[in-house]
C-alpha positions in Angstrom: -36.7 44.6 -33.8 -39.9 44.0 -35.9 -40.6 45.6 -39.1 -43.2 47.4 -39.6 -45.4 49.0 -42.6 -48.0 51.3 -42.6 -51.3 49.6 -43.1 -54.0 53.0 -43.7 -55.7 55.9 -41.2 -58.9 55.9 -39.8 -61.1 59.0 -38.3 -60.8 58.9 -34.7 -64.4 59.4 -33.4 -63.3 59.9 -30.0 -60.9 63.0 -30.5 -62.0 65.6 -32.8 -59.2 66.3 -35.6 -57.1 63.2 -35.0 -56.7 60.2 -36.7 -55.9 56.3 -35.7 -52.3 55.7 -37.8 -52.3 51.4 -38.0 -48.9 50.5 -38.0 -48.6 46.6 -38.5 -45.8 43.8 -38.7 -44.4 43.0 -42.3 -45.8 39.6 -42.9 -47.5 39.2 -39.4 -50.9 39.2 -37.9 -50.0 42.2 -35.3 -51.3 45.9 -35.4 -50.0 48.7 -33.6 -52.7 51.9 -33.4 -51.2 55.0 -33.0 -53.0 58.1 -32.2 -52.4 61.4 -34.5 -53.0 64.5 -35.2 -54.6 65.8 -39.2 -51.6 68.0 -39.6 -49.4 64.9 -38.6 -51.7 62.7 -40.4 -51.3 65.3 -43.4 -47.5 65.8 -43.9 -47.5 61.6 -43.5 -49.6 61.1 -46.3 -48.0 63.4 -48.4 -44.8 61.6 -47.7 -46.1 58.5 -49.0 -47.7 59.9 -51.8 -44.7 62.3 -52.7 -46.7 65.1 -52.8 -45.3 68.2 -54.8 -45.3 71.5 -52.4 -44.5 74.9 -54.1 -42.3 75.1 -51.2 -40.7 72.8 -48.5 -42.8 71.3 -45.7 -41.7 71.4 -42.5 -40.2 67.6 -42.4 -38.8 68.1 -46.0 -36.7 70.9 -44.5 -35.7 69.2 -41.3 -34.2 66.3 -43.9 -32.8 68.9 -46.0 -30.9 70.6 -43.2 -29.5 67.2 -41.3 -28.5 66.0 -45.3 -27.1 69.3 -45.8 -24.1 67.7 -43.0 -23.9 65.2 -44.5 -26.2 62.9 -42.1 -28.2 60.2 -43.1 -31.6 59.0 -42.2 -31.0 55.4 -41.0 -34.4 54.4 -39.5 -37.0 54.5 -37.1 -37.7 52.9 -33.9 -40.7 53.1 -32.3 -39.5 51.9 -28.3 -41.5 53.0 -25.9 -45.2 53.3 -24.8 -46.1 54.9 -21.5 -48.9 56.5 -19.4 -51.1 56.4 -23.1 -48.0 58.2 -25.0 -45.9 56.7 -27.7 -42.5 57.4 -27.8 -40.3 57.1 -31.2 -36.7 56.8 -31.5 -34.7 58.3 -34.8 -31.3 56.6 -35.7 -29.1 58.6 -38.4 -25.5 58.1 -39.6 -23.1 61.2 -39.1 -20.6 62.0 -41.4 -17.9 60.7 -39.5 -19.4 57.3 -39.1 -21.2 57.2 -35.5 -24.7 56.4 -34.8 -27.0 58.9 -33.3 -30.4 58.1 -31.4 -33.1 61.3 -31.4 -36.1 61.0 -29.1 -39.1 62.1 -30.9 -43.1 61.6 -31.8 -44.0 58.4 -33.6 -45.8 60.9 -36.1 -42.9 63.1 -36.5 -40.8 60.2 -37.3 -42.8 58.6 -39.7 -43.0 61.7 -41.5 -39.2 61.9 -42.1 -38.8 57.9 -43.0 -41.9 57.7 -45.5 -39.7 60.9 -47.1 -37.0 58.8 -47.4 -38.3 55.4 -47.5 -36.3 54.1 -44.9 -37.2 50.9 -42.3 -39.8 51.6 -39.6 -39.2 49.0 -36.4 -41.2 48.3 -33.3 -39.3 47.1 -30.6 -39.9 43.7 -29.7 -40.7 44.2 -26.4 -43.6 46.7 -27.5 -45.5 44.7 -29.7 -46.1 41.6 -27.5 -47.2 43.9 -24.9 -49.4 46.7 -27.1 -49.4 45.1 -30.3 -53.6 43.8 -31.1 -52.9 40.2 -32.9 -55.4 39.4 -35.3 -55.2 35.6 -34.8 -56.2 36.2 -31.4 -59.5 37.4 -32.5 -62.3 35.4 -32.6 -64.4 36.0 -35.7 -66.9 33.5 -35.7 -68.3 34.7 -32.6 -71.8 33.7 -32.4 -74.3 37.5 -32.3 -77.6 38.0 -32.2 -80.1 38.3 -35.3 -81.2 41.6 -35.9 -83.0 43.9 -38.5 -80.0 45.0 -40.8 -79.4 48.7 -39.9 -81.4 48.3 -37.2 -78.9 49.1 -34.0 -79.5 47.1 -30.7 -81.9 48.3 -27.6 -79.8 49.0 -24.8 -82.1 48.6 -21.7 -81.0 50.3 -18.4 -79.5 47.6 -16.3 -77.3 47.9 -12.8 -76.4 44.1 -11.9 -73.0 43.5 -13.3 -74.4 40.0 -14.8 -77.1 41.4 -16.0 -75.2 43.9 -18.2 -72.6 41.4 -19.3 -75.6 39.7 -20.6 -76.5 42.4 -22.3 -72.9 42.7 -24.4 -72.6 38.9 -24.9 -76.3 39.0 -26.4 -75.8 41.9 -29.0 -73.7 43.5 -31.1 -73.5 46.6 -29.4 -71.0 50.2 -30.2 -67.0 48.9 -28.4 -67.6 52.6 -27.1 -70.4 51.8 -24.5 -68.9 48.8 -24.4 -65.5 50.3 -22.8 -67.5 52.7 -21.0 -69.5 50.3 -19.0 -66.6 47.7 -18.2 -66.5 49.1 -14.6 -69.9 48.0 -13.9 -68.5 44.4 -14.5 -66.3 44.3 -12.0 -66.6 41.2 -9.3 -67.4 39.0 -12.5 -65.3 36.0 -13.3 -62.2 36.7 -15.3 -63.4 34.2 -18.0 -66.5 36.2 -18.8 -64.6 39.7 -18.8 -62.2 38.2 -21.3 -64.6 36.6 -23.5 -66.4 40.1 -23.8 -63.4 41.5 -24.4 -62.5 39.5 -27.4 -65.9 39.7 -28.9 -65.4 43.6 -28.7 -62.3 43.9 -30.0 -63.4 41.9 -33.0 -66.5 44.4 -33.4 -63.8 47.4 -33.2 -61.4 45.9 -35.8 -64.9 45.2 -37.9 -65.9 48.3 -37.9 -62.0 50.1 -38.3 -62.2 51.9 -35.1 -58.7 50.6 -34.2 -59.0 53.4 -31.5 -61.8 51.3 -29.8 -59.9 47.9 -30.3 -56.4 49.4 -28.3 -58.5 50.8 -25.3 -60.0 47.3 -25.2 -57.1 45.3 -25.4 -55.4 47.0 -22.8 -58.0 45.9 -20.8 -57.4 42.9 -21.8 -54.1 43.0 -20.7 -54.9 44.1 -16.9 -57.1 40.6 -16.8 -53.9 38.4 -17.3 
């Protein structure tokens, strides 16, 4: 299993209320963006931070009733990713000695271990498939000159070479980027996965890690 460590939360543009969580190896180029929830991004933070509440939260209860058994918080797997949903496993210590394994959100989870400061993991397995490695990125990608804060003209276009062009020659939004990847179907796989790079660079530029996932999952269908 691979350590991980919380790395920081951005605002997720594309879903109101929610937040990107980047979870990333201790000591290792790999990031693991996890959509969440502000309540969940909330009761996260305060973790960390060891926020003082005037009266428990509901993850500071949960611990104080499994403790109150005398059963220990071990750590925190996350094992699973499927059909866009992470999937979290928490391991605790019963009083008489035996391991137990509760399914649960990634969010949920966190929530308990940054209580408790115990390890978060990422199954092995997980992280070569989903994980976004940042020494896979290209930053010295070659982009177009233009007028600083000035953003790019985006002409109408319908050939699928014609709007590659268009995203090799500017340094346009990973959004419309990811939106308009259909319409470059039929082009080599080389191209594809040179635009791909570029815009996955662009996303972890710009700290929309939401952007950066979607498009290295697409990525991963060109292999």
């Amino acid at each position: 299993m691979i350590p991980l460590e919380i790395k920081g939360f951005t605002y997720c543009h594309s879903s109101e209320e929610a937040y990107t969580m980047v979870l990333g190896e201790k000591d290792g180029p790999r990031r693991l963006p996890i959509i969440i929830g502000e309540a969940e991004t909330q009761a996260i933070v305060f973790g960390m931070e060891k926020t003082p509440l005037p009266r428990p939260d509901t993850h500071t209860l949960l611990l104080n009733m499994i403790e109150s058994y005398n059963v220990k918080l071990l750590s925190v797997v996350i094992n699973k990713f499927k059909e866009g949903v992470f999937y979290a496993d928490i391991i605790t210590l019963t009083a008489d000695g035996h391991h137990q394994h509760t399914d649960a959100r990634p969010s949920d989870a966190i929530a308990l271990a940054v209580r408790r400061r115990c390890p978060i993991y990422a199954e092995d397995k997980l992280m070569d498939e989903i994980g976004i490695d940042m020494h896979d990125i290209n930053f010295d990608e070659e982009e177009t000159e233009q007028t600083e804060g000035q953003k790019p003209t985006m002409p109408e276009l319908n050939k699928p070479v014609d709007i590659a062009n268009k995203y090799l020659r500017s340094t346009a939004d990973p959004k419309d980027f990811i939106n308009d990847f259909s319409l470059m179907e039929g082009l080599p796989k080389e191209t594809l996965v040179t635009l791909c790079n570029k815009y996955i660079n662009l996303a972890i530029e710009s700290e929309d890690y939401t952007s950066a996932a979607k498009i290295r999952d697409l990525l991963n269908n060109l292999q």
